[in-house]
C-alpha positions in Angstrom: 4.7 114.0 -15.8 6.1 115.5 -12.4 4.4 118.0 -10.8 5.7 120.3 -8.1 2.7 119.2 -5.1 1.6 122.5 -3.9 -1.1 121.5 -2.0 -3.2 118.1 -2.0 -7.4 118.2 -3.0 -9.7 114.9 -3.4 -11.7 116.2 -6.5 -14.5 114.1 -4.8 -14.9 117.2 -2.5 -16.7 118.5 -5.5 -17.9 115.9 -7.4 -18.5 112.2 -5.9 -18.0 110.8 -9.3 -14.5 111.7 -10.1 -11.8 110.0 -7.7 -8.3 111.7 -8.2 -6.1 114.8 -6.7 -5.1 117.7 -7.8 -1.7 119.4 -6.2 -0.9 122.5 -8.1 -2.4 124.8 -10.8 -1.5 125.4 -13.9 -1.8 127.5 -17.6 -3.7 127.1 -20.8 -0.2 127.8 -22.4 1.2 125.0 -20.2 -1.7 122.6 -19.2 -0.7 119.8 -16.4 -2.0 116.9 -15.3 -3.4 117.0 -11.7 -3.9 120.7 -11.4 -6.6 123.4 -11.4 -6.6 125.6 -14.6 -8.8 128.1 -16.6 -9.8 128.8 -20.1 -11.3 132.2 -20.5 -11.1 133.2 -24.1 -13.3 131.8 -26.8 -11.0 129.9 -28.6 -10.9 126.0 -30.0 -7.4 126.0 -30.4 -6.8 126.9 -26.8 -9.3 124.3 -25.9 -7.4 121.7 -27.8 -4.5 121.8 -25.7 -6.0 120.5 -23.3 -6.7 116.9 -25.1 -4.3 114.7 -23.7 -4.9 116.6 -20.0 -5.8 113.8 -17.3 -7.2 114.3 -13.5 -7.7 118.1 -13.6 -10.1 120.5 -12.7 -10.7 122.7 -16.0 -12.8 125.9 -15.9 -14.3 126.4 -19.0 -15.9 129.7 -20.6 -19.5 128.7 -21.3 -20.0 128.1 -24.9 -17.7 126.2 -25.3 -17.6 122.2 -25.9 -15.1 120.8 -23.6 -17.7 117.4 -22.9 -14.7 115.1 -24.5 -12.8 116.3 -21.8 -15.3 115.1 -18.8 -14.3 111.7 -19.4 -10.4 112.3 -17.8 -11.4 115.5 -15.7 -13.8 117.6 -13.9 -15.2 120.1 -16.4 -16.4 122.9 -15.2 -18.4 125.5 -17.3 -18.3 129.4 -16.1 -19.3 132.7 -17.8 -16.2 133.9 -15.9 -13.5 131.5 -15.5 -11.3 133.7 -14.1 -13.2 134.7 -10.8 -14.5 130.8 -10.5 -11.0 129.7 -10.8 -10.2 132.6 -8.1 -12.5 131.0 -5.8 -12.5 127.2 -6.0 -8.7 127.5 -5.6 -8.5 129.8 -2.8 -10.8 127.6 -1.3 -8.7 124.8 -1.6 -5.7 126.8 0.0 -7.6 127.5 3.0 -8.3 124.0 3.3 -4.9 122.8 3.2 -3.5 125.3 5.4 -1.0 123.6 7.8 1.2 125.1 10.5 4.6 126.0 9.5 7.5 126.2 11.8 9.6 129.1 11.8 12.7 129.1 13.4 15.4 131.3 14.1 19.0 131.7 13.2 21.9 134.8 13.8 19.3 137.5 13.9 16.6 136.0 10.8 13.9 133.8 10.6 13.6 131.5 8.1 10.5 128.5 7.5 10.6 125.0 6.6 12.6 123.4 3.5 15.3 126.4 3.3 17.9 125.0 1.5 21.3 127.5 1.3 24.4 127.3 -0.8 28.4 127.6 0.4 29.3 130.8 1.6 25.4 132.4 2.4 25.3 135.2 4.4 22.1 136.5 6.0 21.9 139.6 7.8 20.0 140.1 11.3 16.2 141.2 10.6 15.5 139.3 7.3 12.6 136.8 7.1 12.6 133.8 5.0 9.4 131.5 4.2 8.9 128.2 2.9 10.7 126.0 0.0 13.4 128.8 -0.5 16.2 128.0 -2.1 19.5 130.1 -2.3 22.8 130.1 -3.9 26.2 129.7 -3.5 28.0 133.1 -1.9 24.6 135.1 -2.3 24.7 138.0 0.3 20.5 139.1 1.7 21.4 142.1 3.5 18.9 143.5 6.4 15.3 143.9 6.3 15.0 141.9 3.4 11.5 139.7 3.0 11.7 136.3 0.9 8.4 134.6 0.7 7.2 131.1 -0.7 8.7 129.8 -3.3 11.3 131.5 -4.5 14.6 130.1 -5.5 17.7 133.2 -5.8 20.8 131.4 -7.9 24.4 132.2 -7.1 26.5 135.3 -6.7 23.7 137.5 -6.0 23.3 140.6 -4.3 19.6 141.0 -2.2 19.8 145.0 -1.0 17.9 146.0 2.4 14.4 146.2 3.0 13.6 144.2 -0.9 9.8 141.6 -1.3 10.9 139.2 -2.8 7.5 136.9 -3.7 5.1 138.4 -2.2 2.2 138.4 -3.0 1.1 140.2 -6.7 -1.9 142.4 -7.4 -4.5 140.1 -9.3 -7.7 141.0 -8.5 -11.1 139.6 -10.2 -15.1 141.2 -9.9 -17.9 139.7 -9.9 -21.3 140.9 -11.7 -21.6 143.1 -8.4 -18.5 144.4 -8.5 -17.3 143.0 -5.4 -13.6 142.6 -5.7 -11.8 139.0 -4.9 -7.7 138.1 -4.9 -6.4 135.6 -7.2 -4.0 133.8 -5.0 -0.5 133.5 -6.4 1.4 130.4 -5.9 4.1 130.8 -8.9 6.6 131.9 -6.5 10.2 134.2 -8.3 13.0 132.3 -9.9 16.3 135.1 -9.5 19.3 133.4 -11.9 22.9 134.1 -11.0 24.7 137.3 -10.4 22.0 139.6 -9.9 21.1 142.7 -7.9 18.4 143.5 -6.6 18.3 147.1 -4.9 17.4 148.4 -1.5 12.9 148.7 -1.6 12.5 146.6 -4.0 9.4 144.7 -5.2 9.4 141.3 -7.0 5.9 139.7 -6.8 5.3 136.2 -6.7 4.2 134.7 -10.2 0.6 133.8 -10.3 1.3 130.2 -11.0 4.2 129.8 -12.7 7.0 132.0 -11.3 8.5 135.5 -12.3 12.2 135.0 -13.8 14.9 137.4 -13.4 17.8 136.4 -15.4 21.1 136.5 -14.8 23.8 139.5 -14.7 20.3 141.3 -14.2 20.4 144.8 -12.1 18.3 146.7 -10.4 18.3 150.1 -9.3 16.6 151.3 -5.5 12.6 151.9 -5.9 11.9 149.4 -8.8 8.4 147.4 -8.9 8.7 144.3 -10.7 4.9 143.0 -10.8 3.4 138.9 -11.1 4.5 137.2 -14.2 7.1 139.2 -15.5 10.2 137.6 -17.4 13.5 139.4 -17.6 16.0 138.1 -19.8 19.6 138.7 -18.9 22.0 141.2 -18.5 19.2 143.7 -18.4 19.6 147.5 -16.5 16.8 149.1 -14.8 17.2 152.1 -12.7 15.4 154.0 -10.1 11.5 154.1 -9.5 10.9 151.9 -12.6 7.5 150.4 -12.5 6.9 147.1 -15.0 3.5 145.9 -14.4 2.5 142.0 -15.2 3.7 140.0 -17.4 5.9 142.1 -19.3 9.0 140.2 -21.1 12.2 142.0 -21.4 14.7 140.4 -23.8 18.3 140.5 -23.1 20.3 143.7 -22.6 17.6 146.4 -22.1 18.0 149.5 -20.9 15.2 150.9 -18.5 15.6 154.7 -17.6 14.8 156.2 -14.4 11.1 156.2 -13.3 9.9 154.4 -16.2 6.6 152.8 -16.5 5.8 149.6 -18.7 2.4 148.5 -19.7 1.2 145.4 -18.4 1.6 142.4 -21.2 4.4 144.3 -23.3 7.2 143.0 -24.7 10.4 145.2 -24.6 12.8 143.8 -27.3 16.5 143.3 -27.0 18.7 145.7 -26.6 16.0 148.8 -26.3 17.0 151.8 -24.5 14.0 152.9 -22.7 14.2 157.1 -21.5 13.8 158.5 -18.2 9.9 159.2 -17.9 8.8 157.3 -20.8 5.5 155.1 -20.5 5.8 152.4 -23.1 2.3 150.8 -23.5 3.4 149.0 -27.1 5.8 146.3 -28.1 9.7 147.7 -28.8 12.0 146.6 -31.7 15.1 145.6 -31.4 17.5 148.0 -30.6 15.4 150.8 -30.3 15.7 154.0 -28.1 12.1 155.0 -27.0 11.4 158.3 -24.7 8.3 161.0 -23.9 8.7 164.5 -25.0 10.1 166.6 -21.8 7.8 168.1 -19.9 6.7 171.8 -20.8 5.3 174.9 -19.3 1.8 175.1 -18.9 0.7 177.4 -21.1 2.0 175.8 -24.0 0.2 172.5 -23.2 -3.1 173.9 -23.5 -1.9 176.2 -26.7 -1.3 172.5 -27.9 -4.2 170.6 -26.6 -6.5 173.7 -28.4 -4.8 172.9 -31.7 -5.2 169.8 -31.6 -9.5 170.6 -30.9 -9.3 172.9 -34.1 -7.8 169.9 -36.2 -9.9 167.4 -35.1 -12.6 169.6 -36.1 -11.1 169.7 -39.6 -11.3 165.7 -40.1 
């Protein structure tokens, strides 16, 4: 099984018994060998996945018994997987922390292993990091920020002052409520003849990356959070905000300062109104919207009906 080497970690730095390396992370829903993973949820199926899984570091909710597994990998047992896995990889980043060249070129900087297609162009004042890859005849107009890891196919259209793959908001507390950052190290996959408008954000996938399809456009102001999929030949317009790991299937139609709920899948061909908030999963070809917004006084004549009904229940 190839794995895309990340970093490199002697397990042994942990444990003395175990002698292998780990390069990369990866998911319960997509368990690699020679990674860092975690299983938070209470669940024997989800644990079973993770059989045939050799020369990894798992992170296991306690409660569970994953003691077959030690034989293969480092088990590690954790009432919060999550924040442990937080940790113990970035950790491991700061270990492996090497310096990058950065060099310069026609008014950008770009960093190592930047790989470009026929007929680039790169406009003055745009910064490029490490392992990028771009495509054939793809314009990244000024301003524009491209971090680790991402890869932008061909034919696309970058708009000034965009992030693409920086860093996403994943935070974890302990029992103290101290806050900690999950690093992300999924980097953004951008497919062919897309836009991206002027201020945008597309964050960098926790560990596997965020997808934009192709023929997808975007609109100035959007956020486009960690983990997201977008199918192709979507629309979204000004100030939309879709948080992590949303999927939107082909052909969806996102109105003007829009807001989707973390996790929710937007099926294909849904129109989605100007305003609206969409905190459920969509059907297909479905037009969902908020009511307009009203005067004052006849919100609260509404919000004391709805106190008198409830009173009748």
């Amino acid at each position: 099984m190839n794995i895309d080497k990340k970093f490199v970690f002697d397990v042994k730095e942990i444990d003395k018994n175990y002698n292998f390396e780990i390069y990369n992370a990866s998911t319960i829903g997509n368990p690699k060998n020679n990674t860092i993973l975690f299983l938070k949820k209470n669940s024997q199926e989800l644990l079973e996945k993770l059989k045939d899984i050799k020369n990894s570091i798992l992170i296991i909710l306690e409660g569970l018994d994953a003691e077959k597994l030690k034989e293969n990998n480092l088990v590690i047992y954790d009432k919060n997987p999550r924040l442990k896995y937080a940790l113990l990889l970035t950790g491991i980043l700061n270990n492996n922390k090497k310096e990058y060249k950065m060099f310069f070129k026609d008014g950008y900087y770009y960093g190592e292993n930047l790989e470009l297609g026929e007929g680039v162009v790169i406009e003055p004042f745009v910064k490029i990091g490490n392992n990028v890859k771009i495509g054939k005849n793809t314009l990244i107009k000024s301003g524009v920020k491209i971090g680790d890891n991402v890869e932008i196919g061909e034919n696309c259209y970058i708009r000034e002052n965009s992030v693409i793959g920086g860093e996403g908001f994943g935070i974890e507390k302990d029992e103290e409520g101290r806050t900690f950052r999950i690093p992300h190290i999924g980097g953004v996959k951008i497919g062919n003849n897309v836009e991206i408008g002027a201020l945008n954000t597309v964050c960098s996938g926790t560990i596997e990356p965020t997808y934009v399809g192709e023929y997808v456009k975007t609109d100035d102001h959007v956020h486009i959070a960690h983990n997201v999929n977008i199918s192709k030949k979507c629309l979204i317009t000004s100030g939309t905000v879709i948080a992590g790991s949303v999927k939107l299937e082909s052909e969806v139609w996102l109105g003007v300062n829009s807001t989707i709920k973390n996790g929710v899948i937007i099926r294909k061909n849904t129109i989605v109104g100007m305003g609206a908030r969409v905190s459920n999963n969509t059907k297909e070809n479905e037009i969902v919207m908020n009511e307009p917004a009203q005067a004052l006084e006849k919100v609260a004549k509404f919000t004391q009906y709805k106190k008198k009904l409830l009173k009748t229940l």
